[in-house]
KOLMARMAR-571622 format. One line per field, with one value per residue: residue in one letter; y, x, z of N, C-alpha, C in turn; residue number from 0. Coordinates in nm, 2 decimals, decimal comma, m for minus. Atoms other than C-alpha are relative to their C-alpha. Layout:
r (A; ...)
n.py (Y; ...)
n.px (X; ...)
n.pz (Z; ...)
ca.py (Y; ...)
ca.px (X; ...)
ca.pz (Z; ...)
c.py (Y; ...)
c.px (X; ...)
c.pz (Z; ...)
k (NUM; ...)
//
This chain:
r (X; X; X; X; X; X; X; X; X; X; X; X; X; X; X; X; X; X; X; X; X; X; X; X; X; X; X; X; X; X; X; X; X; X; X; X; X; X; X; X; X; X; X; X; X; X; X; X; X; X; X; X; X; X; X; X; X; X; X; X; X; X; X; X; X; X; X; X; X; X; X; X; X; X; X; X; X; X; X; X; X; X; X)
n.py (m0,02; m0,13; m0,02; m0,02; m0,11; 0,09; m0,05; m0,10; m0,12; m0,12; m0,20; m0,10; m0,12; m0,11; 0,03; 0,12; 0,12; 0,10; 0,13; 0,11; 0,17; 0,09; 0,09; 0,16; 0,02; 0,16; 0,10; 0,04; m0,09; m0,12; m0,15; m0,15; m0,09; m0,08; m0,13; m0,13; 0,00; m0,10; m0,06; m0,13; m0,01; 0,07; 0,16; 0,08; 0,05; 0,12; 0,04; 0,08; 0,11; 0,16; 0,03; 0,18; 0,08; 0,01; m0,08; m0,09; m0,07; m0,07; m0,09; m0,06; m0,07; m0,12; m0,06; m0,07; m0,12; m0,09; m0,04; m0,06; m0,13; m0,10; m0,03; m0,03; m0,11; m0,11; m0,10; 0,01; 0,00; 0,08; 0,00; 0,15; 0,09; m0,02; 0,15)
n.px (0,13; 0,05; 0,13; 0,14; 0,06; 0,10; 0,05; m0,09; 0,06; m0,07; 0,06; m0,07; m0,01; m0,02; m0,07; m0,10; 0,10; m0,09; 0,08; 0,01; m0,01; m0,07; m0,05; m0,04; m0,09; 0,00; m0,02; 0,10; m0,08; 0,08; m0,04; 0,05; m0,04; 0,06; m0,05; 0,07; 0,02; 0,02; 0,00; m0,10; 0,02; 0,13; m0,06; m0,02; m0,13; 0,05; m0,06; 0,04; m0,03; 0,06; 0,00; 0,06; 0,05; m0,05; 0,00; 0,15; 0,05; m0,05; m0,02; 0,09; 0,05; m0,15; 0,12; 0,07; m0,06; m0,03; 0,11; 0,11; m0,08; 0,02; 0,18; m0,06; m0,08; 0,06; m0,03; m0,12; m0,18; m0,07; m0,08; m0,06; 0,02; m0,01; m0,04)
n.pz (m0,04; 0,00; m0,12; 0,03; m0,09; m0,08; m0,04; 0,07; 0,00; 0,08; m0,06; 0,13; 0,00; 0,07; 0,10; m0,09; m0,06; m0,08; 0,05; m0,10; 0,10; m0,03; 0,15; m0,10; 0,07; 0,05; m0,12; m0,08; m0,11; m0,03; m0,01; 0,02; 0,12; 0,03; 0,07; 0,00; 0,09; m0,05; 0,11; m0,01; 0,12; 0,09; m0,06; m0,12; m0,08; m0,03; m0,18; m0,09; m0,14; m0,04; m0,12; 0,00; m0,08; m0,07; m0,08; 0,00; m0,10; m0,04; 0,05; m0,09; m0,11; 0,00; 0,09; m0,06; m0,06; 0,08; 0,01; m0,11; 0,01; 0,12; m0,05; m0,16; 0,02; 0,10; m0,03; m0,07; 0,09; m0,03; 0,13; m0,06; m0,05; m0,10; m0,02)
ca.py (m2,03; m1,69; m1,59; m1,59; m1,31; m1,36; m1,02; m0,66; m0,31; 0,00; 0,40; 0,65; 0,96; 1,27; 1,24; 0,94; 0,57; 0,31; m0,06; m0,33; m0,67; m0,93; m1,25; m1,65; m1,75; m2,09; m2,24; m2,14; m1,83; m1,53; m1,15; m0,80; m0,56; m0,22; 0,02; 0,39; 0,48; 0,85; 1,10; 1,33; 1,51; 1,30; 0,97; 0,75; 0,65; 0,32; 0,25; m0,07; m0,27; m0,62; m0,74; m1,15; m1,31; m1,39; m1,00; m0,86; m0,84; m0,64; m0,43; m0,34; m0,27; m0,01; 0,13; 0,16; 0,30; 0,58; 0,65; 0,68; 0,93; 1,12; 1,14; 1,26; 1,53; 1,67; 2,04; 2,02; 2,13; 1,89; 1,78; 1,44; 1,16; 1,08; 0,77)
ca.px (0,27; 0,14; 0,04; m0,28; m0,50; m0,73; m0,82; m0,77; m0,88; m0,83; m0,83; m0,83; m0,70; m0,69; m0,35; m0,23; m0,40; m0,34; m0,40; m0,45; m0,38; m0,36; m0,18; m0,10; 0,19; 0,26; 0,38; 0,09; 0,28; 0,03; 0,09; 0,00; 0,09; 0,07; 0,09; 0,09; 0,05; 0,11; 0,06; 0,38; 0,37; 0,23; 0,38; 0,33; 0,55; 0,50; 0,58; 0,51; 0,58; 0,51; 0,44; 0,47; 0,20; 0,43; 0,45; 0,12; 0,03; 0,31; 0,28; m0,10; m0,05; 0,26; m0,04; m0,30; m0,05; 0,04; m0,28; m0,45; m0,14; m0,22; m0,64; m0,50; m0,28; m0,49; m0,47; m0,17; 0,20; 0,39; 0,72; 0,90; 0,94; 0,85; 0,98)
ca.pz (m1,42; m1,36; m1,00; m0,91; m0,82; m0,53; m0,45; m0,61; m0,51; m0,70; m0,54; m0,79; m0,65; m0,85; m1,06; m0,81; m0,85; m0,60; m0,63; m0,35; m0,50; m0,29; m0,47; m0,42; m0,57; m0,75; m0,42; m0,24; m0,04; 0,01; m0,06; m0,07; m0,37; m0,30; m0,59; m0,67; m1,02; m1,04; m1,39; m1,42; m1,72; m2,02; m1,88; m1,58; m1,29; m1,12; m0,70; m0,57; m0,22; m0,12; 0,18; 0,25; 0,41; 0,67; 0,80; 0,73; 1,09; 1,17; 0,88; 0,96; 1,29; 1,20; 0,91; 1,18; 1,43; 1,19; 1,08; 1,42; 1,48; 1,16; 1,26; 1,62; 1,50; 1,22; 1,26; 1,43; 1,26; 1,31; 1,11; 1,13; 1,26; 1,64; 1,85)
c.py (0,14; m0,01; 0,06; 0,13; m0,05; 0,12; 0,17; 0,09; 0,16; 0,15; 0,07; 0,11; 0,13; m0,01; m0,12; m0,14; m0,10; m0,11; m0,10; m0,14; m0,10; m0,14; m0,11; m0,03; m0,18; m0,11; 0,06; 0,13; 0,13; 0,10; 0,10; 0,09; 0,12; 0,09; 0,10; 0,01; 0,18; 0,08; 0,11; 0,02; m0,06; m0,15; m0,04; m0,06; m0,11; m0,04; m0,13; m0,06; m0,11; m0,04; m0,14; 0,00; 0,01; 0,16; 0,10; 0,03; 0,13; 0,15; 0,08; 0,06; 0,14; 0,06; 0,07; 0,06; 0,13; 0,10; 0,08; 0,15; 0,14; 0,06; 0,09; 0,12; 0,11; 0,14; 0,08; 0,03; m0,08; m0,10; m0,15; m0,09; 0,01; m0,16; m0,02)
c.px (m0,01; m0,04; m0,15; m0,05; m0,09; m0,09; 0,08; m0,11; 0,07; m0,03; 0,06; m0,03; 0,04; 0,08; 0,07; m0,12; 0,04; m0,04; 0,03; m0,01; 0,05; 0,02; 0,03; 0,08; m0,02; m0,02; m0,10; 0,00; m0,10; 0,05; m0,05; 0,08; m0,06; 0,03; m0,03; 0,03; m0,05; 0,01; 0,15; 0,08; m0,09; 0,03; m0,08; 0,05; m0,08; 0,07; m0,09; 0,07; m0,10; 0,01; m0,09; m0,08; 0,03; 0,05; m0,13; m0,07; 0,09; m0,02; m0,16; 0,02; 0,10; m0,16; m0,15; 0,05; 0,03; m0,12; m0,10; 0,10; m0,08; m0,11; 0,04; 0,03; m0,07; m0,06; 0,12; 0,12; 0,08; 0,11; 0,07; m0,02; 0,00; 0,03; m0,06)
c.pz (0,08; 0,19; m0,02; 0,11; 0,08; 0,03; m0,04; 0,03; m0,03; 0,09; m0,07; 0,09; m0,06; m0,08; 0,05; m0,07; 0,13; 0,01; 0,11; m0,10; 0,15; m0,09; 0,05; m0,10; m0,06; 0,11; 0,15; 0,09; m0,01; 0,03; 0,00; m0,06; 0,02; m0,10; m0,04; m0,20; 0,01; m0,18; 0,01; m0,17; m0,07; 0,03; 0,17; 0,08; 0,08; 0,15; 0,05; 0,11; m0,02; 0,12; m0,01; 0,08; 0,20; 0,12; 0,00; 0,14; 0,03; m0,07; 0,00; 0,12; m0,01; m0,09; 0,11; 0,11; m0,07; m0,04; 0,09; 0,10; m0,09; 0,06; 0,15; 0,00; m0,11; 0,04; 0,06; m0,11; 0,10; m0,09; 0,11; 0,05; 0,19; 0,05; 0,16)
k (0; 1; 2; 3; 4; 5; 6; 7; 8; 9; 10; 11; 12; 13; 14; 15; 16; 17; 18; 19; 20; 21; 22; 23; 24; 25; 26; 27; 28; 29; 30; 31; 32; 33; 34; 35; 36; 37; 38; 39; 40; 41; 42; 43; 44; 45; 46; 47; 48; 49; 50; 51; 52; 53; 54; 55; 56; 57; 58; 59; 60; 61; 62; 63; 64; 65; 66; 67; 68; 69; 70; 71; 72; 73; 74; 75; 76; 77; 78; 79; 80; 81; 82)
//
C-alpha cells in the first residue's frame, strides 16, 4: 500500500522546482518530503530530504533560525558558517 498523501505544495523557481509533500505512511507515522527538481542541460536532477514527524519541530526551528539570520544580514558579505 502506497503512502498516502495528505498535503502537497509546489514552488516553481526559474530553472529550480521545489515540492512540499507532506505524507502518512501505512502505519500511520507522519512526514515531510522536501524536493528540489532542478533543469541542467536537457535533463533533470532530483534532491530530496525527509523529515519524520517525530523531528519537525526541531527542524523548523533550525529553518526559521537560519532564515531570520539570512533577512538580518541581507546586504551584508558574509561567508560561512557561524556558531
Amino acid at each position: 500500500m502506497p503512502d498516502k498523501e495528505i498535503y502537497s505544495c509546489r514552488v516553481p523557481t526559474g530553472r529550480r522546482t521545489y515540492f512540499f509533500d507532506l505524507k502518512q505512511s501505512a502505519n500511520g507515522d507522519i512526514y515531510l518530503i522536501i524536493s528540489e527538481s532542478r533543469l541542467e542541460g536537457s535533463d533533470f536532477r532530483h534532491s530530496r530530504v525527509l523529515i519524520d514527524e517525530e523531528y519537525i519541530d526541531e527542524f523548523a526551528e533550525g529553518f526559521r533560525e537560519v532564515l531570520g539570520y539570512w533577512r538580518g544580514s541581507r546586504g551584508k558579505r558574509s561567508g560561512g558558517q557561524s556558531s
